[in-house]
C-alpha positions as CSV (number, residue, x, y, z in Angstrom):
1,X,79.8,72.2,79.7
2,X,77.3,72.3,82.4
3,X,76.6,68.9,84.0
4,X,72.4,67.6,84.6
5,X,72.4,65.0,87.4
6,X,69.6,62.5,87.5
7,X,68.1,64.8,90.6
8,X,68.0,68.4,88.3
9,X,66.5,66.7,85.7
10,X,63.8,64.9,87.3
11,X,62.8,69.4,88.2
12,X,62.6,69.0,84.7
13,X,59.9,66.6,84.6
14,X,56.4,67.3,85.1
15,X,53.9,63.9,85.3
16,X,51.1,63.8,84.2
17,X,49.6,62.2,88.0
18,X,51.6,65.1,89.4
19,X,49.6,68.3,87.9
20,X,48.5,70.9,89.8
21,X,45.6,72.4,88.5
22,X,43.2,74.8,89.8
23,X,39.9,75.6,88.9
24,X,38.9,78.9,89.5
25,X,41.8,80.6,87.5
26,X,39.5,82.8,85.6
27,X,36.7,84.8,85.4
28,X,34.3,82.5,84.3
29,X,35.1,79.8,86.7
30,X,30.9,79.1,88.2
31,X,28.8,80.2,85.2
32,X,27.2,77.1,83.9
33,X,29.0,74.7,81.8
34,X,32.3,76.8,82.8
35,X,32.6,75.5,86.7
36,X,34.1,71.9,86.4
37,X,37.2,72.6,84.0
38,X,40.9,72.2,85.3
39,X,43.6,75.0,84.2
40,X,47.4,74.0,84.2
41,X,50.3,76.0,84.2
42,X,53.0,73.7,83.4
43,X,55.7,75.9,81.9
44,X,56.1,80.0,82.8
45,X,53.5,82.0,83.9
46,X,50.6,81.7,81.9
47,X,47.8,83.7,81.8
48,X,45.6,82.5,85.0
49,X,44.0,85.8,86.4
50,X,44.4,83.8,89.9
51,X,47.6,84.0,91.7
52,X,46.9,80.6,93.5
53,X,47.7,78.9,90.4
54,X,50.5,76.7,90.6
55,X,53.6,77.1,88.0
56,X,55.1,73.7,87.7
57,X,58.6,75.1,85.8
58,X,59.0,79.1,86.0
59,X,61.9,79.2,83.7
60,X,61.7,81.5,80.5
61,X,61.4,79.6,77.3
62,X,60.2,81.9,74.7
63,X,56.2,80.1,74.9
64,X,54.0,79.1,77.5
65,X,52.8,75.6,77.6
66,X,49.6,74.8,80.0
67,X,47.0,72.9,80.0
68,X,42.9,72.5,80.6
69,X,41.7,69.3,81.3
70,X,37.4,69.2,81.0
71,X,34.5,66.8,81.2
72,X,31.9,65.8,79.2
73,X,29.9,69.1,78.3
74,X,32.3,71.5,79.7
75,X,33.1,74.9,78.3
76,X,36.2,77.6,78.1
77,X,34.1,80.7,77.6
78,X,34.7,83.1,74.5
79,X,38.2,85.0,74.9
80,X,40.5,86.4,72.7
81,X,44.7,86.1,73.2
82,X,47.7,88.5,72.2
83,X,49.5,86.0,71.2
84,X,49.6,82.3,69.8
85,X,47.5,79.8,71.2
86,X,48.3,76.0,69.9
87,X,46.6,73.2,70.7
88,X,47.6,69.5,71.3
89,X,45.0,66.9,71.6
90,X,46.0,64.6,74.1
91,X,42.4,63.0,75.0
92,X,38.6,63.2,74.1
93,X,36.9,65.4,71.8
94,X,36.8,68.7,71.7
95,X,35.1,72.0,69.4
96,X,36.9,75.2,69.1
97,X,33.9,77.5,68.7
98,X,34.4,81.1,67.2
99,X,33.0,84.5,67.8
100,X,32.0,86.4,70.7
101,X,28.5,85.2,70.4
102,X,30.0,81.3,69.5
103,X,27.8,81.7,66.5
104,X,30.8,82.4,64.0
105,X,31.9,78.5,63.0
106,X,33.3,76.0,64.7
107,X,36.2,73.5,64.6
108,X,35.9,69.5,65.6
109,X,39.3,67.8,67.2
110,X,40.2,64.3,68.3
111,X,43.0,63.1,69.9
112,X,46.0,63.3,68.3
113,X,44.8,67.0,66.0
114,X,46.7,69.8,66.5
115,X,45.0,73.0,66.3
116,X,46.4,76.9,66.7
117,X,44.1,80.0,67.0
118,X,45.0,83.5,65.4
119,X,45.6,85.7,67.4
120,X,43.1,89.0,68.3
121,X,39.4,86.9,67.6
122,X,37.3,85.7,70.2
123,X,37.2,81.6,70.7
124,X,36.1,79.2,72.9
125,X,36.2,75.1,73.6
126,X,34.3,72.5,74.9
127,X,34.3,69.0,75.5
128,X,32.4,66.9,73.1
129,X,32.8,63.2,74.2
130,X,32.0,61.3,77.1
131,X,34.5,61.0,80.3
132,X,37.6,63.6,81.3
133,X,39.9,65.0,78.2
134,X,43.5,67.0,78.6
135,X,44.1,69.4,75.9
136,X,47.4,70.5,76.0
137,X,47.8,74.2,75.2
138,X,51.1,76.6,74.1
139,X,50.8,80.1,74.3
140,X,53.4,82.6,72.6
141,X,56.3,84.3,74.1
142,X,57.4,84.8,77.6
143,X,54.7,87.1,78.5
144,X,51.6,86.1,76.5
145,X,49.5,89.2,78.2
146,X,45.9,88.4,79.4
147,X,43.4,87.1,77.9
148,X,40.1,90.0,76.8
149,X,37.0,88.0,77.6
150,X,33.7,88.2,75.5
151,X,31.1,90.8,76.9
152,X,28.8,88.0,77.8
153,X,31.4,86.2,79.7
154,X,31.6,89.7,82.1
155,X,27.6,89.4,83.4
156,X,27.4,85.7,83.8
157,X,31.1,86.2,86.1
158,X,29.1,89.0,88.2
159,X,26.1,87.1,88.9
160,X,28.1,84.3,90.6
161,X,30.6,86.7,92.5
162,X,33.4,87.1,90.4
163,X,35.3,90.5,89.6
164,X,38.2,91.1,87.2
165,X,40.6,93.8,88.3
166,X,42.6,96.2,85.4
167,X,46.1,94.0,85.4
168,X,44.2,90.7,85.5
169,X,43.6,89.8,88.8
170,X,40.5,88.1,89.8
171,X,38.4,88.8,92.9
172,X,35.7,86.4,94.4
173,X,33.0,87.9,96.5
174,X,31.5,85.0,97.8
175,X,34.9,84.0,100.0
176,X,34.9,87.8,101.5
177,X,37.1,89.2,99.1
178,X,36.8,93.2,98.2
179,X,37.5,95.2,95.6
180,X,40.7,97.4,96.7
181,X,40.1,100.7,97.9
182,X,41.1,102.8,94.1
183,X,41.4,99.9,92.2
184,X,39.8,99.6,88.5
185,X,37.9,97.0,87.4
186,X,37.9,95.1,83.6
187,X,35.4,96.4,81.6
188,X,34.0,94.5,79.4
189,X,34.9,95.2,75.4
190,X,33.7,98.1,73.3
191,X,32.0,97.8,70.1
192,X,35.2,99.1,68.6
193,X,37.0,96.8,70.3
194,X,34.9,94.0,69.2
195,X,35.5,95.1,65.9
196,X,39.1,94.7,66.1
197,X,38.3,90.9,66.7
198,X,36.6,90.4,64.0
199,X,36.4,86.4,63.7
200,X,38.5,85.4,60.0
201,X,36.3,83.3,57.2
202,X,35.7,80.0,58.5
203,X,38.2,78.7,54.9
204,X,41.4,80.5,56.2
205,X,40.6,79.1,60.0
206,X,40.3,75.2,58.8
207,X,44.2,75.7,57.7
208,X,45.0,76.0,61.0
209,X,44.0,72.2,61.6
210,X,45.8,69.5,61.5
211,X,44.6,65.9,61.7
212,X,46.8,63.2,63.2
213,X,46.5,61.1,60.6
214,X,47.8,63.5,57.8
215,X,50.9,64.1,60.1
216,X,53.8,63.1,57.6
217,X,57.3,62.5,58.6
218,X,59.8,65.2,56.9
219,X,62.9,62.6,55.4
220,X,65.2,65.6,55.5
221,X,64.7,65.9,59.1
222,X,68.3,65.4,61.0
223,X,66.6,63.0,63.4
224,X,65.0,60.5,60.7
225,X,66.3,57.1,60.7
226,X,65.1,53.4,61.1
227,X,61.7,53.8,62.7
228,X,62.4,57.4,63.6
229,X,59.9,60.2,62.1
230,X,60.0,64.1,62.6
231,X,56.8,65.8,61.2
232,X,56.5,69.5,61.0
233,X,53.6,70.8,62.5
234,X,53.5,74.2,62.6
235,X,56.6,76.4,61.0
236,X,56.4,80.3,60.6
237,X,59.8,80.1,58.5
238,X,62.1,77.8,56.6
239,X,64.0,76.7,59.3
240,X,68.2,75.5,59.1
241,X,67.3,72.1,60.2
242,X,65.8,70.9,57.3
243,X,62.1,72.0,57.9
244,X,60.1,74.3,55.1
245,X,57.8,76.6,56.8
246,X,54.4,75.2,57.5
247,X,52.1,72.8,57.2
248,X,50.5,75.7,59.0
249,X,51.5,79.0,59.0
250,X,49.6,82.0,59.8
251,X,49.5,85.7,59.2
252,X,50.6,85.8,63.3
253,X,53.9,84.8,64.2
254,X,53.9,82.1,66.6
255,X,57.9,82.2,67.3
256,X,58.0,78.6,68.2
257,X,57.7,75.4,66.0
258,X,56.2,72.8,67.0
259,X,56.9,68.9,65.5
260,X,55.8,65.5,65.9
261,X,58.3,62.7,66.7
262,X,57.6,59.3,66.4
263,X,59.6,56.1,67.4
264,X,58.9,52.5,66.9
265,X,59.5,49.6,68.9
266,X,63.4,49.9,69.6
267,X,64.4,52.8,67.4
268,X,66.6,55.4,68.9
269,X,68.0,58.8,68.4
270,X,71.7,59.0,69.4
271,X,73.0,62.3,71.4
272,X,73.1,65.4,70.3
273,X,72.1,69.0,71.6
274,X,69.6,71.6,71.1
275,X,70.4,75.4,70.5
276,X,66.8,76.4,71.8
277,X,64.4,75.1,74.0
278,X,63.4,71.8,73.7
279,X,60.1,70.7,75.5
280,X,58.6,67.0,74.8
281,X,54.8,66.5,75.7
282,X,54.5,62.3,75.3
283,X,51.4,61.9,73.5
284,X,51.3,58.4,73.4
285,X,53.6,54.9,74.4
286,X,56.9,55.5,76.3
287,X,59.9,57.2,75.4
288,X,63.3,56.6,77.2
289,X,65.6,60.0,77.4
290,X,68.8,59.7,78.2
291,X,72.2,61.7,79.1
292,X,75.5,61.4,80.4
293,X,74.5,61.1,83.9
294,X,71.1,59.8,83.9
295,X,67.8,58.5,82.0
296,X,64.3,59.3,82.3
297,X,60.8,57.1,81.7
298,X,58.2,59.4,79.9
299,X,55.0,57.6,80.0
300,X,51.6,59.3,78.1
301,X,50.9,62.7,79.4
302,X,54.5,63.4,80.9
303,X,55.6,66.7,79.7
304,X,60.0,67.2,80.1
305,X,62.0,70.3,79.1
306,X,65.4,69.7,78.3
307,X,68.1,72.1,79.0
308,X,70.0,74.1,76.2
309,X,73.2,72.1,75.1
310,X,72.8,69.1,77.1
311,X,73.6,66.4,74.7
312,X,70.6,63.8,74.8
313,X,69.3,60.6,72.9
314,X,65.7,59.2,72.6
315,X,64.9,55.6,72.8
316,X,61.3,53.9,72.8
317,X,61.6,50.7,74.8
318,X,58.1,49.6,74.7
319,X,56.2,47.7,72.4
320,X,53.8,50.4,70.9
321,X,55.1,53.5,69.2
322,X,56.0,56.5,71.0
323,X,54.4,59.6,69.9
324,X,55.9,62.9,70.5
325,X,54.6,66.7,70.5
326,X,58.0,68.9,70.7
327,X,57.7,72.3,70.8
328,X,60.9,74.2,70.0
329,X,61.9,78.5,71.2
330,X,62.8,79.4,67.9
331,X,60.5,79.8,64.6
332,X,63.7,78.5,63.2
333,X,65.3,76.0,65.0
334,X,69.4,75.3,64.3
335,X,70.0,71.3,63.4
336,X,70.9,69.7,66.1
337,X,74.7,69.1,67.1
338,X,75.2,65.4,67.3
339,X,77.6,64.2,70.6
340,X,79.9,61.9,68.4
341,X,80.9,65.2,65.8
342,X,81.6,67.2,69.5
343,X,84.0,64.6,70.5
344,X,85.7,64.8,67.3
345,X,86.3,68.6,67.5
């Protein structure tokens, strides 16, 4: 069994003060409304179109999980992904806005909502409140391809100096840079394209919402106990850890599952392991993970990946609940191995 010293896991750990963001990973980075948001890649590579971006943790999990963090009034323009794109609402509020033209409905979010796009239909987001918000975002599989940008998004990105290259690389005229000698540039998408993206009705998009409030803890969960809840989130399959598929599903696979653990003053988890990938985004309060070797204090924002097979507990050691997003590499997670049953064997 592979031994995690305090040291490796702290790699592990991303803080929330520690991001790196950038904010002229994509094409749209100085049209109006666009040129003030943040973009984090916080886990694999993403899809920034800016090799400047900075990967906090390159290791492969099976998803992407990144990041945009926006002010008041600012916009992701209208772009379509080829694979899953989830979104955890870690602060303000936010509209997901649909259709090339952002005239094809809309969806509001607060903090707390969880929200997943299909895949192949144009969308957008902006933020709705007053001050800074951080909307956590996972994108499917390894390599989640780049994004295919709205025609619109293509003129406005020329008029302020930008160029997209075929590949995904982005070029900015205004610093010097030049198109390469025989290199292609992104067109913009064709109306049959654009028909391929067709936006779905407005009914079958609000099932892809999830308030936090209607987040309900699953009692057949393995991790359930005193002041411990697991709630499903989203669930392409019935999974062997006690989870149905759902509350959202989609006609996509999303190849991960996401769930919301919560813990109240005191409760713990005891030890146990993970067959997949394990990441924990602390929404809210503090939660105290611990292993053989070491612990670790997750405070609001934090986001820690935990290694496959490491046997760990949870423990909230603060007075306010700790709130949990967990994405997990499988759409059908194995229950987890508990550290006392191990010893036994």
């Amino acid at each position: 069994m592979t031994e995690w010293t305090q040291s490796q896991m702290e790699r592990r750990l991303v803080r929330y003060a520690d991001l790196k963001g950038l904010r002229n990973a994509f094409i749209d980075a100085r049209t109006p409304g666009s040129d003030r948001k943040e973009n984090f890649t916080i886990i694999g590579p993403g899809v920034s179109e800016n090799p400047a971006q900075v990967v906090h943790i390159p290791e492969a999990h099976g998803f992407n999980f990144g990041a945009a963090r926006q002010p008041f009034g600012c916009t992701n323009s209208q772009h379509s992904h080829l694979t899953a794109e989830t979104f955890l609402v870690h602060t303000g509020k936010w509209r997901f806005v649909f259709g090339a033209n952002k005239d094809e409905g809309y969806l509001d979010v607060e903090p707390g909502d969880v929200a997943t796009v299909p895949t192949h239909m144009f969308r957008g987001f902006e933020k709705r409140d007053d001050g800074t918000g951080f909307l956590a975002v996972v994108l499917g599989h390894d390599d989640p391809g780049k994004v295919v940008w709205a025609p619109s998004v293509f003129k406005m990105a020329e008029d302020f100096g930008l160029k997209l290259l075929k590949g995904g690389k982005l070029i900015d005229t205004t610093l010097g840079e030049t198109v390469p000698q025989g290199a292609e540039l992104e067109q913009p998408p064709s109306p049959e394209k654009l028909r391929e993206l067709a936006t779905p009705p407005m009914d079958e998009l609000r099932t892809y919402a999830l308030k936090a409030a209607d987040m309900a803890g699953n009692p057949a969960s393995p991790l359930a106990g005193e002041g411990v809840e697991e709630a499903a989130l989203i669930g392409d399959v019935d999974a062997p850890d006690g989870f149905k598929a759902g509350p959202i599903t989609g006609h996509w696979q999303h190849g991960f599952a996401l769930r919301r653990l919560k813990l109240a003053t005191g409760a713990t988890v005891p030890p146990h392991s993970r067959a997949e990938q394990e990441v924990i985004f602390v929404q809210s309060g503090t939660l105290q993970v611990s292993w053989a070797d070491g612990t670790l204090i997750l405070g609001a924002g934090d986001t820690l990946t935990v290694p496959v097979g490491l046997a760990h507990s949870f423990r909230n050691p603060a007075s306010a609940d700790a709130i949990a997003f967990v994405i997990r590499g499988s759409a059908a997670p194995a229950a987890p191995q508990w550290a006392t049953a191990q010893a036994a064997q």
